[in-house]
N, C-alpha and C positions, 0 to 999 in steps of 0.2 A: 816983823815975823822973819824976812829972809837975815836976819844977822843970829836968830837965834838956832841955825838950824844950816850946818855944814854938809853934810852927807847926802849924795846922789841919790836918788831911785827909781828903778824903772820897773815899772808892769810889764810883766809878758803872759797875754794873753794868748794859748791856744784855742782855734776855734774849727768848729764844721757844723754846716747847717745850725746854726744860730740868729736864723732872720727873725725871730719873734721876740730876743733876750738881748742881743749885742747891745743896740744904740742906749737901753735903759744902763746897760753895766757901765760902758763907754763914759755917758753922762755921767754917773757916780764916780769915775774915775779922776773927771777931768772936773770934776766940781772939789777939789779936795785944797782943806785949809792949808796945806803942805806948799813951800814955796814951787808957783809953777817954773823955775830955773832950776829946779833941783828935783824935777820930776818928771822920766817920759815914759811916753806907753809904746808899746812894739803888740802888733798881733798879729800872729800867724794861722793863716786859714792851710788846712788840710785837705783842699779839693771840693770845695761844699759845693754841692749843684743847686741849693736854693740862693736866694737874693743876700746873702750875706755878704758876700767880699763885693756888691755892689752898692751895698747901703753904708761898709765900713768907709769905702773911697771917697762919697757923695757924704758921710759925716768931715771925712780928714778936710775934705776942700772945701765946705763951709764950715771949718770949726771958727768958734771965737777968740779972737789975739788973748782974752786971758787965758787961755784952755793950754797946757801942757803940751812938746813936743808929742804928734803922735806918727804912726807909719806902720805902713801894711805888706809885710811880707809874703809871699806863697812859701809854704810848709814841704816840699818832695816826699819828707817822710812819712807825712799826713797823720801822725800818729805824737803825743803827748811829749814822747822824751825827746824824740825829734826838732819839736817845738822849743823848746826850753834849751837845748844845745845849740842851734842855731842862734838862740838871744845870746847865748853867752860866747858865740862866735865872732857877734859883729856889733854888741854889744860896748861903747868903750868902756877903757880899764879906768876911767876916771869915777864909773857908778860903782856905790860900796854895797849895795843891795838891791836884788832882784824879787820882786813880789811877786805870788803865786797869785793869779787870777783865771777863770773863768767865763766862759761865756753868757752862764745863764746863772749869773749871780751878780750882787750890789754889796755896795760897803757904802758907809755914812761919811760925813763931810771932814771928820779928824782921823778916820782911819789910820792912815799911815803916819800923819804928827803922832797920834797917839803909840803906835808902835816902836816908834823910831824913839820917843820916849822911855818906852818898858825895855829896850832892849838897850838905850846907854844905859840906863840902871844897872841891868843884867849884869853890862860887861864890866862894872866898876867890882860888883859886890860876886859874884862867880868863879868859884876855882878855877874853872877850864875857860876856852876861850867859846863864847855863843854862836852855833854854827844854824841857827834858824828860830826864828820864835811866830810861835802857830796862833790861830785864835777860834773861837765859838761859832759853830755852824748853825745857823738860827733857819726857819723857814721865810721865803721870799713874802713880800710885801703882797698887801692887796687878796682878795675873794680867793678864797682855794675851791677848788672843785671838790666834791662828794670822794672822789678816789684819793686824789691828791690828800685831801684831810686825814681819810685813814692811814696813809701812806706816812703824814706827819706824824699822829700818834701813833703811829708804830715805834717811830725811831725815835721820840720821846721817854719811850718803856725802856726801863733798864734790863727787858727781855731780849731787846732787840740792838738797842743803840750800842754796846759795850764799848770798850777803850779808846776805839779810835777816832776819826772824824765828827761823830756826830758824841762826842763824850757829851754830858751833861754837868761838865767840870767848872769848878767857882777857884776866882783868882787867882796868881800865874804860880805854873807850877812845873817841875823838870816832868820832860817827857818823855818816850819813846817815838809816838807819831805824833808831832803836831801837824795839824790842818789851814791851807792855806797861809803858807807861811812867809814872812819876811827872810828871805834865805841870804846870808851872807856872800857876797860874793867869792870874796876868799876861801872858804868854807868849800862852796863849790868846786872852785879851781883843784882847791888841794885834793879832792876823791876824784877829779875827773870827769864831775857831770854827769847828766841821769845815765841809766843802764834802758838801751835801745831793743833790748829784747824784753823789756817789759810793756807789755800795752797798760796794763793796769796792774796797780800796785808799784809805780816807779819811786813814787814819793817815798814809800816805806823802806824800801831798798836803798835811796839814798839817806833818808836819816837813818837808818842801822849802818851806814858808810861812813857817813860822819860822827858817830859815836866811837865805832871804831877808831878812829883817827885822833880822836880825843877829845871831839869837839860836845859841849852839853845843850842840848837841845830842851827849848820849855816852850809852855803855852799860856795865853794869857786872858780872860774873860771882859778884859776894859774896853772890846772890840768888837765886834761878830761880822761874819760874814754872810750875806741873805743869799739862800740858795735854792733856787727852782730844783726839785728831786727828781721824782716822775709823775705824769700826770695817767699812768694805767698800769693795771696789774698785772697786764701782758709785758710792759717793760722792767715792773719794779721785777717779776721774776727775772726776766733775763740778766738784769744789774746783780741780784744775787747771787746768780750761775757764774758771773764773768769775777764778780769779786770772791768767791768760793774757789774758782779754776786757780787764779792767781796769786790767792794763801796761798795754793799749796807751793805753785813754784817759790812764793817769796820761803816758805818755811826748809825747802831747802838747801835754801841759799845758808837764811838765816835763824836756826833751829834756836833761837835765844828768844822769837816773837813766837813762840808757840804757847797757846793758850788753854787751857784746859775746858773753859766755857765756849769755844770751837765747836768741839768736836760730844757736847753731850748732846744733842740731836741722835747721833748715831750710837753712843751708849747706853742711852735708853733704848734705842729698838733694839740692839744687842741684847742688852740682858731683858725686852718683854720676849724676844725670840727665843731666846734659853728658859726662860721660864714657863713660856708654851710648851716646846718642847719635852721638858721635863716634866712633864705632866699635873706641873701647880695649877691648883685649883685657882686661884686671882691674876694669873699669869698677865691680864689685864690692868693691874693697876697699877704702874708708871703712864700706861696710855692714860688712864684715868683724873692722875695728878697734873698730868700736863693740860689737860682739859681744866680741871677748875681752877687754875693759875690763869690760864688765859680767862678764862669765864671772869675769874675776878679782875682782869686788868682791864676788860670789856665794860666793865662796869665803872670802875674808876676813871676810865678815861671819858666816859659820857658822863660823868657828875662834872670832871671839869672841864671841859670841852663843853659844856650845858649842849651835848647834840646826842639823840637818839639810836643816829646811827650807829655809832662807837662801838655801840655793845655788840655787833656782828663784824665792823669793817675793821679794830683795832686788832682785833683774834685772825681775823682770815690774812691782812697784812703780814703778823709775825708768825701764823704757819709758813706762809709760801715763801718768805725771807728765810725760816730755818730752811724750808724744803731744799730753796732751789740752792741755798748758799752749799747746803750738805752733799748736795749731789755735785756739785762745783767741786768743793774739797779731790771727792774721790776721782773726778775726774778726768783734775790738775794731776793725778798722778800717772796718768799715763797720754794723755790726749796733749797732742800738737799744740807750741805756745800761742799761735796764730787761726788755729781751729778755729774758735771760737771768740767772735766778738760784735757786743751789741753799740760800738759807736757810730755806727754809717746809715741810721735812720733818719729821719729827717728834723727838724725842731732838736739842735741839739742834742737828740738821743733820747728824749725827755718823752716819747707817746708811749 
């Protein structure tokens, strides 16, 4: 195995309050068919007041000699791009790729052989030179709770899930955002590294940095990433409102990710409000379309899902994801970059 596989790689793992999710991800890290001399992990904590940077140190000192170089940094910046600039500070120039990881997510035992894979491909057969190759965000392993489920079929719905992270994309393909991604380190170097005034949406702003640059960015399905989402409604709104605020900063950076299926939440109540107004008699019926679209997704999603629930929890899920993300939108347009942010709760952000 190690003669067939030249290339460095190291996980950089941003974390806070992650004592329920770390040591499962950690273990999936460090379980990986990938040569452990050509594989180390870095995590950086952000100030977490639960047991996390207690439980990461108490893993690193009893890890197992097969388990990959691992080490525990304190984050000052405590915030994501922070994270990720740091690794690429102290980081040596000898790793040719830096892996986007997680706290309260898992990857399987080929993970990154298999990445490392799709992406010599890439670079053989590729006009441009590969500045990150993304893969499939799947839901975490094991019992989902009642919320947590609706939460999953939500972002299963092609109402809800759209282009980004949570694509429901088959086989590798050029991107704009890929997710969790293999990030070249070069690649990196050459834009300068995440953009520190983004709390969320850094990722995006760096691959539209890298495209700029020249670099072609894809994604690939041979792989997935298991991801804990939210386990309450009270959180999955706020995750809406902070990815909502943060379109919009990203949009004016970068008016080329602008999307049209964004922003119809709010073209629908525009034109049911002009049609009230103007005194149409069915003034009502866009509200009324968007009701039996959900009604019918409610439905499909409890035939396969075989759970009952569905038919109330997958509709009320993708209301309050349009809700809060649309009111995020408008908000991002004038409200402070740092106003608002739901990552300092506790469980990884995840209640």
């Amino acid at each position: 195995m190690a003669g067939e596989f030249t290339q460095e790689v190291a996980s950089v793992i941003p974390v806070l309050n992650e004592e329920s999710t770390i040591i499962e991800c950690l273990e999936s890290l460090c379980n990986q068919s990938y040569p452990k001399e050509l594989h180390s992990i870095y995590i950086f904590d952000g100030g977490s007041s639960d047991s996390t940077y207690q439980l990461v140190s108490e893993f690193i000192a009893n890890k197992d000699p097969l388990y990959p170089e691992i080490s525990l940094h304190k984050n000052p910046g405590k915030y994501v791009a922070e994270a990720r600039n740091l690794a690429l500070e102290i980081i040596p120039n000898s790793v040719d790729y830096l892996l986007e990881i997680i706290g309260h997510c898992t990857i399987g035992k080929n993970h990154i052989e298999s990445m490392i894979d799709v992406i010599n491909d890439l670079h053989k057969s590729s006009a441009k030179p590969v500045g990150a190759l993304g893969v499939k965000v799947e839901s975490r392993d094991g019992d989902l709770g009642l919320t947590e489920s609706w939460i999953e079929a939500g972002l299963s719905s092609s109402l809800a899930s759209g282009s980004g992270q949570f694509s429901n994309f088959s086989g590798t393909e050029k991107t704009n955002v890929p997710a969790f991604c293999l990030h070249s380190r070069k690649a990196l170097d050459d834009v300068g590294g995440w953009d520190t005034s983004f709390i969320t949406s850094q990722d995006s702003d760096i691959s539209m940095r890298m495209i700029n640059a020249g670099y072609q960015l894809y994604r690939t399905d041979v792989v997935a990433v298991k991801m804990a989402k939210r386990y309450s409604l009270l959180s999955w709104g706020k995750m809406g409102f902070r990815y909502g605020f943060w379109r919009t900063k990203l949009l004016k950076r970068h008016r080329r990710r602008a999307s049209l299926r964004e922003f119809l939440p709010w073209i629908g109540i525009i034109i049911t409000m002009a049609l009230l107004f103007s005194g149409v008699e069915y003034w009502y019926v866009p509200a009324g379309l968007y009701a039996v679209v959900l009604g019918i997704e409610g439905i499909r999603t409890t035939i396969v899902k075989r759970n009952l629930s569905m038919i109330v929890g997958t509709p009320l899920a993708i209301i309050i994801l349009h809700t809060s993300f649309s009111i995020g939108l408008i908000y991002g347009l004038f409200g402070k970059s740092r106003s608002f942010n739901d990552r300092e709760s506790n469980n990884g952000n995840l209640n």
